[in-house]
Legacy VTK file of the C-alpha trace (Angstrom):
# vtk DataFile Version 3.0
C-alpha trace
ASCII
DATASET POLYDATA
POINTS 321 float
-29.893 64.692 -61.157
-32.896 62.356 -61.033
-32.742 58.481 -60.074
-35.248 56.175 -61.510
-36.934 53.330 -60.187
-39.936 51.508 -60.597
-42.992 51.414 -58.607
-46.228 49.109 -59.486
-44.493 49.005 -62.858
-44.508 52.804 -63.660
-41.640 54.928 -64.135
-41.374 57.255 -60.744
-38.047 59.629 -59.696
-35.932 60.217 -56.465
-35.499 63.978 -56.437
-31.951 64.957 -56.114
-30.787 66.421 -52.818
-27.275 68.661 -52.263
-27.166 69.364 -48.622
-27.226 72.441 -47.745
-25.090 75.109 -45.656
-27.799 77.866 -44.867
-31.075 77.649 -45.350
-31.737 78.894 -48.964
-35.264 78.015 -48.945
-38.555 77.165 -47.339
-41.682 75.620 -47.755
-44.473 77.303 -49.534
-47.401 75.043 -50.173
-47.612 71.875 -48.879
-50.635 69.082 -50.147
-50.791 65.966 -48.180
-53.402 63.347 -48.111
-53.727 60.291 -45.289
-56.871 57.497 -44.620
-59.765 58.848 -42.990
-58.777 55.800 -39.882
-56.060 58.703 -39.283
-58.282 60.788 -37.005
-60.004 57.731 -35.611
-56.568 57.232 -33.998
-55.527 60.933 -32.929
-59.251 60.992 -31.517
-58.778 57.558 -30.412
-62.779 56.910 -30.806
-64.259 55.664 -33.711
-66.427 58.717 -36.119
-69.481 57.846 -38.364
-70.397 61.144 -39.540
-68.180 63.769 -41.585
-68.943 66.153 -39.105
-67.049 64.129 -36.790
-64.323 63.820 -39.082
-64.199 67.731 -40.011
-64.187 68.643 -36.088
-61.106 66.007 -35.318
-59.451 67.414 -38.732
-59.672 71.094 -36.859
-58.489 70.201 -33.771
-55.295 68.355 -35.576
-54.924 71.568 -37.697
-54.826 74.121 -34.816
-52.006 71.491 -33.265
-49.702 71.328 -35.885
-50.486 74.892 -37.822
-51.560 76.777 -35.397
-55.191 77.345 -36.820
-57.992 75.225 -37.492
-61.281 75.047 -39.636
-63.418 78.607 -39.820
-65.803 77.901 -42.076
-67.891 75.514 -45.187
-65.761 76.426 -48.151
-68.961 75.019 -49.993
-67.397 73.781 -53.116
-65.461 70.850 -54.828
-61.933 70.768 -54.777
-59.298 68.146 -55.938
-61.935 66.164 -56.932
-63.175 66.055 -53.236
-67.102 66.716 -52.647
-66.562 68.532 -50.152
-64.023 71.458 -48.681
-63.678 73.903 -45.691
-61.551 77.246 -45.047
-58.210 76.670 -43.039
-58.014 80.198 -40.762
-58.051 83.314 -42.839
-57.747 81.273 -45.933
-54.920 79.976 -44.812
-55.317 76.667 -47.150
-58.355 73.934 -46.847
-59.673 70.917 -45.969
-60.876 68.329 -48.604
-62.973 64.924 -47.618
-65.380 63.008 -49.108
-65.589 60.598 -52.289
-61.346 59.867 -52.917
-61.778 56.332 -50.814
-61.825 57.153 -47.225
-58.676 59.551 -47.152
-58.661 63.031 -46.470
-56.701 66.211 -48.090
-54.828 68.842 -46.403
-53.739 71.930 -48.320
-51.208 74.895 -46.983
-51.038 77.320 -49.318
-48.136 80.163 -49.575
-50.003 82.473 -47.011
-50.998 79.636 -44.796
-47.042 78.460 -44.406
-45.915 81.768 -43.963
-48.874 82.471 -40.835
-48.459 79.004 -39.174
-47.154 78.431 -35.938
-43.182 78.056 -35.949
-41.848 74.766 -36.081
-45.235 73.370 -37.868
-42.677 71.509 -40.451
-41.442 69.559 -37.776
-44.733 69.238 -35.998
-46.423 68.030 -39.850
-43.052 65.298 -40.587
-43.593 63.453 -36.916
-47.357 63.225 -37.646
-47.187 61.840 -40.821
-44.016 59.631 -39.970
-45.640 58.186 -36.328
-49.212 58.940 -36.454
-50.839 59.336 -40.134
-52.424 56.234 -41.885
-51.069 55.779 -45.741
-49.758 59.376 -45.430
-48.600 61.257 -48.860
-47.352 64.558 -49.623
-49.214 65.189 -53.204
-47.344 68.854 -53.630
-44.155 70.678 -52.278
-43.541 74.066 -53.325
-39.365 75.568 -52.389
-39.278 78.800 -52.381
-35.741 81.211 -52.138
-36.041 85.051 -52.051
-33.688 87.894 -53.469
-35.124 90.917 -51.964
-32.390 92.771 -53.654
-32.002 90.168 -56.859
-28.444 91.035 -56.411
-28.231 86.593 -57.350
-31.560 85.203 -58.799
-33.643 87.620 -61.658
-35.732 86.570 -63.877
-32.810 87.555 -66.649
-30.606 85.314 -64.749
-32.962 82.600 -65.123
-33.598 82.984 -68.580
-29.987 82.913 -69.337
-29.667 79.630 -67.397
-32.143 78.024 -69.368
-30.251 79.007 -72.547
-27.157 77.563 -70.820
-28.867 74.446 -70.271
-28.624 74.912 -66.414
-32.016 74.569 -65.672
-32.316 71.070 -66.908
-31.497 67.499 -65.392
-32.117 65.267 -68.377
-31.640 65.171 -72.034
-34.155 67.453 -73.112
-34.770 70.711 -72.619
-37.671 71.849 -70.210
-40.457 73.972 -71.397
-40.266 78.017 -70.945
-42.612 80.346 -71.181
-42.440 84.160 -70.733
-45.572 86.273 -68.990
-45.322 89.967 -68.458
-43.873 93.043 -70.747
-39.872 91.711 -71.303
-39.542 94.389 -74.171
-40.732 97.504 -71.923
-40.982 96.781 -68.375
-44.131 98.822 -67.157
-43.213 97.762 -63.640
-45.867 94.949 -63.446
-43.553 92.319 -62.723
-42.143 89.675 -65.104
-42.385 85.746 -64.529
-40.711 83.307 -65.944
-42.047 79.832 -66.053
-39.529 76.310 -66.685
-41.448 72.910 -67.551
-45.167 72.033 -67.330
-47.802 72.706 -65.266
-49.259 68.989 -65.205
-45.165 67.064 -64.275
-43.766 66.695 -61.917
-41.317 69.679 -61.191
-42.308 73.037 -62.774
-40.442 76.567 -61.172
-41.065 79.957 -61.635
-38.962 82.794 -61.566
-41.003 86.277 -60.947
-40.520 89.896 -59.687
-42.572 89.847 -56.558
-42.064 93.313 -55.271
-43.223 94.376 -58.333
-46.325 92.069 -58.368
-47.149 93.030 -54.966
-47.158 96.903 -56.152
-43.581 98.188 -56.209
-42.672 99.483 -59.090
-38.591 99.764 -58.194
-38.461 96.648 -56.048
-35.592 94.302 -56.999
-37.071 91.466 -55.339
-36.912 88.513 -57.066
-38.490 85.030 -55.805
-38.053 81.304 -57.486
-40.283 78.741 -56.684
-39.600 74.741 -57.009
-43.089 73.374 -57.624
-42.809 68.886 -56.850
-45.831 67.096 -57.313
-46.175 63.353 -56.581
-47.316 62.686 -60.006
-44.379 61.150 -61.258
-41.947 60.681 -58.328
-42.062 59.856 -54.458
-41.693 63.421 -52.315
-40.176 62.418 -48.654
-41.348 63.952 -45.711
-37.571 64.772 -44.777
-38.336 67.757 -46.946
-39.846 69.309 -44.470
-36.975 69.175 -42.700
-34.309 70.054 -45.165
-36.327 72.231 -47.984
-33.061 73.816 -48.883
-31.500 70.580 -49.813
-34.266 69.554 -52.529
-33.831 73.058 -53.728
-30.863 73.147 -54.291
-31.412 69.854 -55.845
-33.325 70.853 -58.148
-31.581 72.186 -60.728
-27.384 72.342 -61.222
-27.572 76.449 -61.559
-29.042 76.874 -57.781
-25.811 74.955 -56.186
-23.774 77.875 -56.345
-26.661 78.627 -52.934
-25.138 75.906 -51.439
-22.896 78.508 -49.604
-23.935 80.595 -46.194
-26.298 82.490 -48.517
-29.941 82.254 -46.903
-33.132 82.865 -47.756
-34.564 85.782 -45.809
-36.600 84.532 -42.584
-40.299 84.068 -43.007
-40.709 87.465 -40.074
-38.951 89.615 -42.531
-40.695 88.268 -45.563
-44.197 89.183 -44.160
-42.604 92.927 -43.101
-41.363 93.067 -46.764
-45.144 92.412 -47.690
-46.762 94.784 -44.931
-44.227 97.529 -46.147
-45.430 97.063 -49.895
-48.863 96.655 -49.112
-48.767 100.084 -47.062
-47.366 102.461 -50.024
-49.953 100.329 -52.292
-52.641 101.415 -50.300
-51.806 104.806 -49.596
-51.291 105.475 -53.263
-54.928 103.739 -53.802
-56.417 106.455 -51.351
-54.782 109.113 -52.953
-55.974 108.220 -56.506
-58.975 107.078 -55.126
-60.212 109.239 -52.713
-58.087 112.320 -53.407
-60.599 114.817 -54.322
-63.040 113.226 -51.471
-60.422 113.992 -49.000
-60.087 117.915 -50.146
-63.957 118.312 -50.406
-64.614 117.203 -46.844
-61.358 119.545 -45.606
-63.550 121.939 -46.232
-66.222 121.247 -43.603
-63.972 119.414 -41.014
-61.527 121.380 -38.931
-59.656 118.282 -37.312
-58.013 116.699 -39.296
-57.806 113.850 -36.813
-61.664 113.613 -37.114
-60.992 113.826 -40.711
-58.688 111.083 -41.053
-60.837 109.008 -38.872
-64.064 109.046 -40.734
-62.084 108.500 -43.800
-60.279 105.007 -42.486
-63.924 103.927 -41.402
-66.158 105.151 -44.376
-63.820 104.885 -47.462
-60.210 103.316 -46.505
-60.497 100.227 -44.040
-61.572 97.636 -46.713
-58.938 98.471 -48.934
-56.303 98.805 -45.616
-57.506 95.418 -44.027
-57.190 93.806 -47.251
-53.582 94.557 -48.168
-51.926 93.818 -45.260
-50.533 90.678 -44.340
-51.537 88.699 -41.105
-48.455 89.486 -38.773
LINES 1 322
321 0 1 2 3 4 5 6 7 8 9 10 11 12 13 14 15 16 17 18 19 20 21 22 23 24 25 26 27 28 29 30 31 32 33 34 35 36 37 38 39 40 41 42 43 44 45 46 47 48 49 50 51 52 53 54 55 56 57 58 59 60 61 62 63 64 65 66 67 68 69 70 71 72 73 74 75 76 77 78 79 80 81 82 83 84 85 86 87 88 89 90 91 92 93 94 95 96 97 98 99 100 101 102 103 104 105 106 107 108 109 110 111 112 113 114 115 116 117 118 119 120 121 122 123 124 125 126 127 128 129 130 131 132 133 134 135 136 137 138 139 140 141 142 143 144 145 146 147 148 149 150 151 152 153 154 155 156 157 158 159 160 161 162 163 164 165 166 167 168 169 170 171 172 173 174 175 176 177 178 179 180 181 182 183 184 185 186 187 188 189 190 191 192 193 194 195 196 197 198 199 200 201 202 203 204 205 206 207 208 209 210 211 212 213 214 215 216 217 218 219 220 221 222 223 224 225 226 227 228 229 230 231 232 233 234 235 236 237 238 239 240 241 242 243 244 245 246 247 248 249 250 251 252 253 254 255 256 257 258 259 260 261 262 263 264 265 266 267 268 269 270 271 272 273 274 275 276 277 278 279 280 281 282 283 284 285 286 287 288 289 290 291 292 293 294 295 296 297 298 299 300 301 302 303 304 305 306 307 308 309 310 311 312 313 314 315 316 317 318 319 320
């Protein structure tokens, strides 16, 4: 399921693509570096200082995300000196010290709040307009909100099957969560390493995200450049690396689709809802029957509540629509 060749005389891979029928996936993180002469061009001036440089990377981002630069993340990251804050931490910028080239990261939140049609807006800029452009990290993602197909059971089983490998040996699995006694939690499932190339995880998001009876199930395709050459056609076509990725995801290959990235944030909003109205009612139960006491309306009542003792907690759980 993985070609070799060789590039400057190390071993790299061709990831293995089964095109799809539906769409059975989608992006969900997305690295990509290019030369600092990048935004020289879109700017069409020439920049000496990084502030020039950060305010031409913002401008780019609000084009082809939908959101730019908010703020001085103040820290090193990816070996960068120097980082800022994509939207409502949406991802981040990294430049300074990685000769001359520049770091873009979208992280799960960030793909799922961008602008639609970003992928197709980020694959022209880095195949027409980005200077020694590379995607560093690709993460495929397929949900089950029902797991009626994909559990992390299932994937266990495949791996003892021998399904979830493409080469003679057997990838690395790990178990996290309570698999004896379920406590509701949420169980993951990890296949490979961390540091290769390609490492997935199978894990009960519903649960994670504070439903205790959700079936949902999510798998996520992790590719790093590390050892193999990601094409920007992936953007394009995620669901045809996914279901590359392994021989037990081609039975997706049929109309079965991944749910739309609108109902996937309404999935989240719904969860994050009950979780917080449970967290006000353990939390602030017995504040809540004090103060009945001394306020008639109970619209007043709910009011002062939201704004003294409930918004954090509210504007915290709920997903960006």
């Amino acid at each position: 399921y993985l070609l070799k060749f060789t590039k400057s005389s190390h071993p790299f891979f061709s990831t293995h693509i089964i095109p799809a029928i539906g769409e059975c996936a989608v992006i969900d993180w997305v690295n990509l570096t290019f030369h600092e002469d990048t935004l020289c061009k879109t700017a069409n001036q020439q920049f000496v200082s990084d502030n020039e440089f950060i305010l031409e990377a913002s401008r780019l981002c609000e084009k082809i995300f939908g959101f730019g630069i908010t703020g001085d993340n103040q820290k090193i990251m990816n070996f960068y000196k120097n980082s800022w804050v994509l939207g409502d931490k949406f991802g981040f910028v990294c430049f300074g010290g990685q000769r001359r080239t520049m770091m873009f990261v979208l992280n799960g939140t960030g793909c799922l709040n961008a602008k639609m049609g970003w992928e197709r807006r980020l694959n022209i800029f880095l195949n027409t307009v980005a200077v020694r452009p590379t995607l560093t990290r690709v993460d495929l993602a397929h949900d089950d909100f029902e797991g009626k197909y994909i559990t992390v059971d299932w994937a266990e089983a495949q791996w003892h099957e021998r399904t979830l490998s493409c080469g003679a040996r057997d990838p690395n699995i790990e178990r996290r969560g309570n698999w004896h006694r379920p406590s509701g939690k949420g169980r993951t499932l990890y296949i490979g390493c961390r540091d290769s190339g390609k490492f997935t995880r199978f894990y009960e998001k519903g649960k994670k995200e504070g439903d205790k009876e959700s079936s949902w199930c999510r798998a996520e395709v992790e590719l790093k450049s590390s050892d193999r050459v990601i094409p920007f056609d992936i953007l394009l076509t995620p669901s045809d690396y996914f279901l590359g990725a392994y021989p037990c995801f081609a039975f997706l290959k049929t109309e079965l689709t991944t749910p739309q990235r609108i109902k996937v944030k309404e999935k989240e909003a719904k969860i994050a809802y009950h979780r917080s109205i449970e967290i006000v009612k353990n939390q602030a139960g017995k504040y809540i029957t004090f103060l009945r006491r001394f306020f008639q309306l109970m619209r007043f009542l709910l009011h002062l509540i939201v704004n003294l003792l409930c918004l954090r907690i509210l504007y915290s759980s709920f997903v960006r629509v």
